[in-house]
C-alpha positions as a Markdown table, in Angstrom:
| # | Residue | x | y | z |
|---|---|---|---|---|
| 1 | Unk | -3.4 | -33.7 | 30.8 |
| 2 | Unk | -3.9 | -33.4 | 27.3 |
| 3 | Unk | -1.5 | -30.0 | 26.0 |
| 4 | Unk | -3.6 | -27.2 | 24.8 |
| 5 | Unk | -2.4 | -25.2 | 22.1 |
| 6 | Unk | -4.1 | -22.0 | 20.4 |
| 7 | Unk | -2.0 | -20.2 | 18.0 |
| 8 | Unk | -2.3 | -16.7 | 16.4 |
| 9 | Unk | -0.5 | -15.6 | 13.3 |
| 10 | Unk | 0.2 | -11.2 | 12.8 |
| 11 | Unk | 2.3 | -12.0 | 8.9 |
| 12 | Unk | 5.0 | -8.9 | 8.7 |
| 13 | Unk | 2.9 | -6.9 | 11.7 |
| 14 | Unk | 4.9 | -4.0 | 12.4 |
| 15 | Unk | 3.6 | -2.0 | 15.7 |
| 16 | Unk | 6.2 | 0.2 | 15.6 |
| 17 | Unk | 4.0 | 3.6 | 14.3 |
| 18 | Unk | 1.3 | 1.3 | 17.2 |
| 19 | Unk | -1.5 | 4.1 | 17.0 |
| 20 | Unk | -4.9 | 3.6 | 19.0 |
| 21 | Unk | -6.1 | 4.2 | 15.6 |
| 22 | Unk | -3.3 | 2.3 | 13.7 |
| 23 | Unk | -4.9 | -0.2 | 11.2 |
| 24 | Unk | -3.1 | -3.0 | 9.1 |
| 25 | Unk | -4.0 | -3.9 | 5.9 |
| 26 | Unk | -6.9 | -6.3 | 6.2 |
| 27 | Unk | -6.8 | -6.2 | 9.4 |
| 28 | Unk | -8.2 | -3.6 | 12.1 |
| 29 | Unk | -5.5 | -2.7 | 15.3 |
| 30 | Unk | -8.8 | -3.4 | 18.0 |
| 31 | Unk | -8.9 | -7.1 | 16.7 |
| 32 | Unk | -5.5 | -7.9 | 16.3 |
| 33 | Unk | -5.0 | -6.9 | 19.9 |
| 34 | Unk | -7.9 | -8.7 | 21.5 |
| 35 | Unk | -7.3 | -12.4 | 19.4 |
| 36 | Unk | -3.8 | -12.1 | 20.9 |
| 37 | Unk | -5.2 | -11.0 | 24.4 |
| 38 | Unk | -6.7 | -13.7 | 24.5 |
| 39 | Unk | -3.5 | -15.8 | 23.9 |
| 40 | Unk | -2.1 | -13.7 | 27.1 |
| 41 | Unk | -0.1 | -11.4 | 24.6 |
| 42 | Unk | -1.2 | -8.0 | 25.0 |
| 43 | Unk | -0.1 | -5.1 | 22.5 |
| 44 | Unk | -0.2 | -1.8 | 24.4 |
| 45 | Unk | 1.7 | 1.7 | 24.5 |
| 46 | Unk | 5.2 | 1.8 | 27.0 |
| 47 | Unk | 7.3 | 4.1 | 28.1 |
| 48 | Unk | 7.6 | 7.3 | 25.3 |
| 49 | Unk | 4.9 | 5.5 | 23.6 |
| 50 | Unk | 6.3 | 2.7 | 22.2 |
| 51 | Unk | 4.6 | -0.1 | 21.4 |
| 52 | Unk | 5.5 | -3.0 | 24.2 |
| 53 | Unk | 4.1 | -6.6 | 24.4 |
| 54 | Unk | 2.8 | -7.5 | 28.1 |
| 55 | Unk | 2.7 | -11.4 | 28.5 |
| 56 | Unk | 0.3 | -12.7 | 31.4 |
| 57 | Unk | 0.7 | -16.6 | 32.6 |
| 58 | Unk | -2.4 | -17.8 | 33.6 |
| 59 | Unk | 0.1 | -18.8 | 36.6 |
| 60 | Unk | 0.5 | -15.3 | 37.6 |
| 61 | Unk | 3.9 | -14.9 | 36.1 |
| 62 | Unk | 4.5 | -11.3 | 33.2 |
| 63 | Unk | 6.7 | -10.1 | 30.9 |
| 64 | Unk | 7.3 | -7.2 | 29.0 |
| 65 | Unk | 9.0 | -6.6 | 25.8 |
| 66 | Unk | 9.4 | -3.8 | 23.7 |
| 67 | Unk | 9.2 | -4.0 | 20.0 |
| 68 | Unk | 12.0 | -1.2 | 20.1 |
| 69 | Unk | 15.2 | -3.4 | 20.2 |
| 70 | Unk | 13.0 | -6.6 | 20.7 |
| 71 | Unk | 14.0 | -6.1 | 24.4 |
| 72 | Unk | 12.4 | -7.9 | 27.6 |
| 73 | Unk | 12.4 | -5.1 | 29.7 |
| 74 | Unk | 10.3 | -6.9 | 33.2 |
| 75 | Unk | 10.3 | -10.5 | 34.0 |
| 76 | Unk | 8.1 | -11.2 | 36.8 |
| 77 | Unk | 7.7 | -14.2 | 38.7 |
| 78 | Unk | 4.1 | -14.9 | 40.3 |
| 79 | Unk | 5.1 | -13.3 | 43.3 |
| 80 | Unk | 5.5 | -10.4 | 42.1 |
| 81 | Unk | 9.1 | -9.5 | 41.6 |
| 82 | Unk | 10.8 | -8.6 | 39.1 |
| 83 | Unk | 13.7 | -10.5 | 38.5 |
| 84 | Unk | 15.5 | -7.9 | 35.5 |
| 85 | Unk | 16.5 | -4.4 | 36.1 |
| 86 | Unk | 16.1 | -1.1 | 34.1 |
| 87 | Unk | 18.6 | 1.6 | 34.5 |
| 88 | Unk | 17.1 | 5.2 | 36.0 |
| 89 | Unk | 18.9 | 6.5 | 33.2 |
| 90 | Unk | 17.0 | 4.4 | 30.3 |
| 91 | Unk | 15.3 | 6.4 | 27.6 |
| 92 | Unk | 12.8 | 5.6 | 25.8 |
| 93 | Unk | 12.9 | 7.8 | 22.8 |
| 94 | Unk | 14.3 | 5.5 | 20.2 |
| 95 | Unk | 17.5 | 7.8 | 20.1 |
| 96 | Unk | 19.4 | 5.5 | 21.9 |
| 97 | Unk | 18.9 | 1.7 | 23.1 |
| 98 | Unk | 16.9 | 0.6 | 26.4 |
| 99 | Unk | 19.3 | 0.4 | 28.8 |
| 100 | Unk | 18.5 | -2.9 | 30.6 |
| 101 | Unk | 16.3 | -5.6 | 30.7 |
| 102 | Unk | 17.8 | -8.0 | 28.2 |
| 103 | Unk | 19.1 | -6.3 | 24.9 |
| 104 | Unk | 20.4 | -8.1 | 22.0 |
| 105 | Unk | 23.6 | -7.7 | 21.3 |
| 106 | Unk | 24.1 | -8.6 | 16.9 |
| 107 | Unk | 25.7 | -8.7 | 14.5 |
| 108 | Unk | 28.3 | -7.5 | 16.9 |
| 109 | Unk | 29.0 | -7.8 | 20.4 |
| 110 | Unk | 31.0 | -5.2 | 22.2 |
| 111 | Unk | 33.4 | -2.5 | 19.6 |
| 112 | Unk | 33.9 | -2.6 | 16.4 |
| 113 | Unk | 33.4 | -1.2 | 12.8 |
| 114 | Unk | 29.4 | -0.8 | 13.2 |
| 115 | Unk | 28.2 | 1.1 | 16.6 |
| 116 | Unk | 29.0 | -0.5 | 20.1 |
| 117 | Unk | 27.0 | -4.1 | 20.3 |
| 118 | Unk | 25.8 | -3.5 | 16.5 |
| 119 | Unk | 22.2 | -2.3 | 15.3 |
| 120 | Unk | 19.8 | -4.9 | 16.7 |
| 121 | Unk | 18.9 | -2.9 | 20.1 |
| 122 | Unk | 18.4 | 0.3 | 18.3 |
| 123 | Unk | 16.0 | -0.6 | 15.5 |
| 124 | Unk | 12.0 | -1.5 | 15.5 |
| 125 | Unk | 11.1 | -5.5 | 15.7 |
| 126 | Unk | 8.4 | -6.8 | 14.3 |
| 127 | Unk | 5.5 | -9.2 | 15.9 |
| 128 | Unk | 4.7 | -12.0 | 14.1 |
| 129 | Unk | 3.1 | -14.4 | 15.8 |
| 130 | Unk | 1.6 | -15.1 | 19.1 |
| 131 | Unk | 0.7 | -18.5 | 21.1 |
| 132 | Unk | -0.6 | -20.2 | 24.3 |
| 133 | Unk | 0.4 | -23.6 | 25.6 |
| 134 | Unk | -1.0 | -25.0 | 28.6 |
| 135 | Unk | -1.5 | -21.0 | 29.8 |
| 136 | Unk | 1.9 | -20.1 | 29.2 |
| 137 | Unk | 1.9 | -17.0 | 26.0 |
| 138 | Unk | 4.6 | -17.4 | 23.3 |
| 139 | Unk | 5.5 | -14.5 | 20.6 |
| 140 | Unk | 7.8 | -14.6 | 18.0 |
| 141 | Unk | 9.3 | -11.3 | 16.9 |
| 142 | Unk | 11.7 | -10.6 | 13.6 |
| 143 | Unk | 13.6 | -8.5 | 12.4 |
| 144 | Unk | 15.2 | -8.3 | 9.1 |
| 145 | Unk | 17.9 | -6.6 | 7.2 |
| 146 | Unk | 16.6 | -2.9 | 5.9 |
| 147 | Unk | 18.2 | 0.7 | 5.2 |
| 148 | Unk | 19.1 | 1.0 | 8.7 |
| 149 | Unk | 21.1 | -2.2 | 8.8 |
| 150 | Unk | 22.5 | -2.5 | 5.5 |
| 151 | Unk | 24.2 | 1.2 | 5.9 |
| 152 | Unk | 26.5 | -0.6 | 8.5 |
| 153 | Unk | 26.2 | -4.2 | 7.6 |
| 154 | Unk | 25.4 | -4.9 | 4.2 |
| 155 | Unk | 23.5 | -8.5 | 3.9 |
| 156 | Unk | 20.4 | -9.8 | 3.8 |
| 157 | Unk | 19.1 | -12.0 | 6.8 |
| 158 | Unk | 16.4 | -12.9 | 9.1 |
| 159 | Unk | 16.4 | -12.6 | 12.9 |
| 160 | Unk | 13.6 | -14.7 | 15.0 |
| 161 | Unk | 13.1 | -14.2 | 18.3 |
| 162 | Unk | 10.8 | -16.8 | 20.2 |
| 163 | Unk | 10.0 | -15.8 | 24.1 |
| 164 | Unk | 8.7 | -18.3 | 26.1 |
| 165 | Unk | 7.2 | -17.0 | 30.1 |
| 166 | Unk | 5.9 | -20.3 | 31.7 |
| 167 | Unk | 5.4 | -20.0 | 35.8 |
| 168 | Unk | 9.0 | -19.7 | 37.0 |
| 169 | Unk | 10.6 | -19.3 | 33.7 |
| 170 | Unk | 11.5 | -17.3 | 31.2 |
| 171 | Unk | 12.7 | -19.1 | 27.5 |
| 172 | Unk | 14.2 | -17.2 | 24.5 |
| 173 | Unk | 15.0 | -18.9 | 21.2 |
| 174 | Unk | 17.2 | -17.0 | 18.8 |
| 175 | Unk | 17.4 | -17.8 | 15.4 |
| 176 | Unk | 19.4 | -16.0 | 12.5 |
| 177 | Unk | 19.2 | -17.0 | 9.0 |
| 178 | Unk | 21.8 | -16.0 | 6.0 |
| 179 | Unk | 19.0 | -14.7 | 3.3 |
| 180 | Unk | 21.7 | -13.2 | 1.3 |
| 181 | Unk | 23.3 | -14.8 | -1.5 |
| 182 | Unk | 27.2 | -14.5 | 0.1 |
| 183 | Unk | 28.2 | -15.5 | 3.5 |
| 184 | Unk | 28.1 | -13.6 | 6.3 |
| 185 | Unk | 30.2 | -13.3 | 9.3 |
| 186 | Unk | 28.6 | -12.3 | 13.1 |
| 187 | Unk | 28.9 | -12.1 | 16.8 |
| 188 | Unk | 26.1 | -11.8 | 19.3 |
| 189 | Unk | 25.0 | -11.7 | 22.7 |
| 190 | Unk | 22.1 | -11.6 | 25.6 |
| 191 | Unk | 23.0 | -8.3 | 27.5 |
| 192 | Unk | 20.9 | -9.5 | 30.3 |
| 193 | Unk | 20.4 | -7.1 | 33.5 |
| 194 | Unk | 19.7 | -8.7 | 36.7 |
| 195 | Unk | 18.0 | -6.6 | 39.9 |
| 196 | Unk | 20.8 | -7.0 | 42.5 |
| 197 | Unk | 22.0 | -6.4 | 45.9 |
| 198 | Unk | 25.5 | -6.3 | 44.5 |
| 199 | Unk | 27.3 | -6.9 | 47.9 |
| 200 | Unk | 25.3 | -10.2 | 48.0 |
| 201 | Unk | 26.0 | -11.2 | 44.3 |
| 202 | Unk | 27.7 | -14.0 | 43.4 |
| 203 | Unk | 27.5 | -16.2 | 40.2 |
| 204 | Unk | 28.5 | -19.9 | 40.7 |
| 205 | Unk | 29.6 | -22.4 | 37.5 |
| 206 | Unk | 32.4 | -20.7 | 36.1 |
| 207 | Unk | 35.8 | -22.4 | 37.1 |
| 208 | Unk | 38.0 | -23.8 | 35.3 |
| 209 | Unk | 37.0 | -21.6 | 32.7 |
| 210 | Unk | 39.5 | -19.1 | 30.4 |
| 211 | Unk | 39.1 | -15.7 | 31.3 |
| 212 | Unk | 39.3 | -12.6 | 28.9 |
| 213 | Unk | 39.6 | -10.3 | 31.8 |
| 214 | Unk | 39.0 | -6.5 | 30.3 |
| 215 | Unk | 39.6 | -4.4 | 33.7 |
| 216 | Unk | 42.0 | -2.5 | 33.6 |
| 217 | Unk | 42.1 | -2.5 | 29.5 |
| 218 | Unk | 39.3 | -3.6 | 27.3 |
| 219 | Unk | 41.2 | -2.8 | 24.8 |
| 220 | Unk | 44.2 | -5.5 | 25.9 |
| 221 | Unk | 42.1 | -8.1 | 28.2 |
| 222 | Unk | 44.4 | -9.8 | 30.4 |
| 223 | Unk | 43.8 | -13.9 | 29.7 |
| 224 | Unk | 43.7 | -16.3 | 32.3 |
| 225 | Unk | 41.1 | -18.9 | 34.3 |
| 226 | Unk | 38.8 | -19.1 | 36.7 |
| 227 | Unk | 39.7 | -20.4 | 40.0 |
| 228 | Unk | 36.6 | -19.4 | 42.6 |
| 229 | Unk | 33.7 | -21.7 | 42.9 |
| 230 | Unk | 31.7 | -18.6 | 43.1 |
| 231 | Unk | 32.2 | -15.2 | 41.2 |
| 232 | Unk | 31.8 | -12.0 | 43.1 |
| 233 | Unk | 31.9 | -8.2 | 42.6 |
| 234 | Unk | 33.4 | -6.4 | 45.1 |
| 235 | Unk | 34.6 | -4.0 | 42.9 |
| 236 | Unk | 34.5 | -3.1 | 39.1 |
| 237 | Unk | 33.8 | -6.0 | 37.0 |
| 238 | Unk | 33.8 | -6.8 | 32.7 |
| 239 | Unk | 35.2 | -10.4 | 32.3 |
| 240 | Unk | 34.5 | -12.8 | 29.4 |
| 241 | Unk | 34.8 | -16.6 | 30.2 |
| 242 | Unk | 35.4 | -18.7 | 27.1 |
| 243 | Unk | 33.3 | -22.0 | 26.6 |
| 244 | Unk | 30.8 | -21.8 | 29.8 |
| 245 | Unk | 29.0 | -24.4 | 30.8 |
| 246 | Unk | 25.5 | -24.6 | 29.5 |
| 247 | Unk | 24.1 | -23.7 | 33.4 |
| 248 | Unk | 25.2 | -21.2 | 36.0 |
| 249 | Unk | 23.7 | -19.9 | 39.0 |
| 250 | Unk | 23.0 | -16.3 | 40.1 |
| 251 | Unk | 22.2 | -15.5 | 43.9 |
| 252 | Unk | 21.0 | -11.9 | 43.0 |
| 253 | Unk | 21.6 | -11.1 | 47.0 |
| 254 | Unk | 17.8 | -10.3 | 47.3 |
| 255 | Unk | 17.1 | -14.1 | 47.9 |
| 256 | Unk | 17.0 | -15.2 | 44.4 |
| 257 | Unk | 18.7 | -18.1 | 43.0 |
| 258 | Unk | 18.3 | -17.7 | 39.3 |
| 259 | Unk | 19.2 | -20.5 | 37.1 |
| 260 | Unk | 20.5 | -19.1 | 33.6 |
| 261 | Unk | 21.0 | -22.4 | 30.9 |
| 262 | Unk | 21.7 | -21.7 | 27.2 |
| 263 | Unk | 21.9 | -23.9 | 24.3 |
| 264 | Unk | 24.8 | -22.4 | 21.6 |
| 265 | Unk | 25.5 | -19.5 | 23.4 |
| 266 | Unk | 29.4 | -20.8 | 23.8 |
| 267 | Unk | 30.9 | -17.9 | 26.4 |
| 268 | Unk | 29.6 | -15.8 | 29.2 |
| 269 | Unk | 29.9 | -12.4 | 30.3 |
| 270 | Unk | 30.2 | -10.8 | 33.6 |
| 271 | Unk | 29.4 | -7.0 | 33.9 |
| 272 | Unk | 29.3 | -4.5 | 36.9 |
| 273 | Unk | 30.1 | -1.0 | 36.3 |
| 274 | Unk | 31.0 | -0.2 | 40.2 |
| 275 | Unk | 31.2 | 3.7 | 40.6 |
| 276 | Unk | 31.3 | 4.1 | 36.9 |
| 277 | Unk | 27.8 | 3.9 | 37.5 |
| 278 | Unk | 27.3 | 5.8 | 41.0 |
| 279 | Unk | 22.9 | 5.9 | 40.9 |
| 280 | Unk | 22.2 | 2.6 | 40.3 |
| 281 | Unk | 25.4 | -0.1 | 40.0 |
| 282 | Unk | 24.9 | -1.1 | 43.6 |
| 283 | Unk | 21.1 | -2.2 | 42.6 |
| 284 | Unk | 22.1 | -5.0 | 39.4 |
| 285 | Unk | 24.1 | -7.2 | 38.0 |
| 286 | Unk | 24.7 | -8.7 | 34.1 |
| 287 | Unk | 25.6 | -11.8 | 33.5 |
| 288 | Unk | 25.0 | -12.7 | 30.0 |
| 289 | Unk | 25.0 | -15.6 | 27.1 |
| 290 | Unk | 27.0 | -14.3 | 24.4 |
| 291 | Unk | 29.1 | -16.0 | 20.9 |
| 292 | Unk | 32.1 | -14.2 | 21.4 |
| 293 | Unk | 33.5 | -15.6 | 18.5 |
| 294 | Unk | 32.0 | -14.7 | 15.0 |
| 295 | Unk | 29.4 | -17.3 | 13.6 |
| 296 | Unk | 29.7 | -18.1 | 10.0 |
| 297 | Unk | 26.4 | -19.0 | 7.8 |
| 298 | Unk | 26.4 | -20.0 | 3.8 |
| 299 | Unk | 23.4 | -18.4 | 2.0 |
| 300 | Unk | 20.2 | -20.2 | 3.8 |
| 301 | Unk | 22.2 | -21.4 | 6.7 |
| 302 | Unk | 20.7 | -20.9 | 10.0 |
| 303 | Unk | 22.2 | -20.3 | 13.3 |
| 304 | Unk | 20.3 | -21.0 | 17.0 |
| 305 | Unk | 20.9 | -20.1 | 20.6 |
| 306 | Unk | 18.5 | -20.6 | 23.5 |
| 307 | Unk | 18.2 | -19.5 | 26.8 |
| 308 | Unk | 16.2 | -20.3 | 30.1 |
| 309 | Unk | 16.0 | -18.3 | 32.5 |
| 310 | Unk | 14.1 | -19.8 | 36.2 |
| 311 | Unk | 14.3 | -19.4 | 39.6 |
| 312 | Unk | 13.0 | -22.6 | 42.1 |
């Protein structure tokens, strides 16, 4: 079968002030919406009115992604379920970032000089283009450096962010380009949230990996390595391994199977808060890609990391 592709281009499309009345230079909201509609990309109001993407596979499969963090918040397959979790105590007020789903984590992952996991989960992405291939909707968002971001990290770049939902799948493609004229120095991550029967998790693929082990002291993680064929959480967990494999496995206990592959995303992160977490830790589970160690890019350098998310 011969691939079908139709493409449609939204150049430096903002919906972050998304009105039903919004227009764009040269360009009214109403169309905008309906040429990518018909791509499977719709542009529609979320939770605290925020403008959120809803991506429909012609295979039944949907995704959701808010422009507020540029975070895929749902990931359903075409049965129905949803394979990502949202905290109960997720706001959607832009005060704060989306708890769950999968946030980005850049230009830092976990503590450090700018606020926890940096400024990319708590700042408006923009649309920029939408596509269809073979039924299967693609959008781009970006996100570039700005007042916000230059108050804590002062360079210029440019952020891409390709999603990809095919039937049982779910693709991202992240790409970060040094626009500035002096190097620039980060670490990133995927803070992905899994729905979970916690008691029945258990992530396979990870031994014989170095451990950064951060319970009892994430400020002093104990090192060491991996030793069980398959990872569980009876208890609190928050453990970095150190060069993953490009594939693990995640039996969510609900009768998921989840394969999660990256390309460039060089550790892994497990994360379960336990009773730190009372109302909801018993109901997910995060096991994310992340670059623990800081990237460095020359003026017009360019950094990728993919990842695929699909279930059998």
């Amino acid at each position: 079968m011969a691939m079908v592709s139709l493409k449609f281009s939204v150049p430096s499309l903002n919906f972050s002030n998304l009105r039903p009345t919004k227009r764009y230079p040269g360009m009214a909201f109403a169309a905008t919406n309906q040429a990518a509609a018909a791509l499977g990309v719709k542009v529609t109001q979320g939770e605290g009115n925020l403008p959120k993407l809803v991506l429909t596979s012609d295979h039944g499969s949907e995704a959701e992604i808010y422009l507020f963090g540029g975070c895929i918040t749902s990931w359903k397959v075409p049965s129905g379920r949803d394979l990502l979790f949202v905290r109960p105590d997720a706001v959607f007020d832009k005060k704060k970032p989306i708890s769950g789903g999968i946030p980005h984590c850049f230009p830092q992952f976990g503590p450090g000089p700018m606020q926890q996991h940096g400024f990319a989960r708590n700042i408006d992405w923009s649309l920029v283009e939408s596509e269809n291939v073979e039924g299967n909707p693609t959008v781009t968002l970006e996100l570039k450096d700005g007042p916000y971001s230059r108050a804590m990290w002062d360079f210029g770049f440019q952020a891409r962010y390709k999603v990809i939902l095919n039937t049982k799948s779910i693709s991202t493609d992240l790409t970060v380009t040094n626009t500035d004229n002096k190097p620039f120095t980060f670490s990133a991550a995927l803070h992905s949230y899994f729905r979970a029967s916690i008691t029945g998790v258990s992530v396979k693929g990870l031994k014989g990996c170095k451990t950064l082990n951060k319970d009892p002291d994430p400020k002093n993680p104990i090192e060491g390595r991996e030793e069980r064929d398959a990872v569980t959480f009876p208890g609190f967990v928050d453990c970095i391994y150190l060069d993953a494999p490009n594939e693990v496995h995640l039996d969510n206990g609900l009768g998921d199977v989840i394969s999660i592959k990256n390309t460039n995303w060089s550790d892994a992160v497990l994360w379960n808060p336990n009773l730190q977490m009372e109302a909801c830790y018993k109901d997910f589970v995060c096991v994310e890609n992340a670059k623990i160690g800081t990237v460095q890019l020359e003026p017009g350098q360019s950094w990728i990391a993919k990842q695929h998310l699909s279930i059998g």
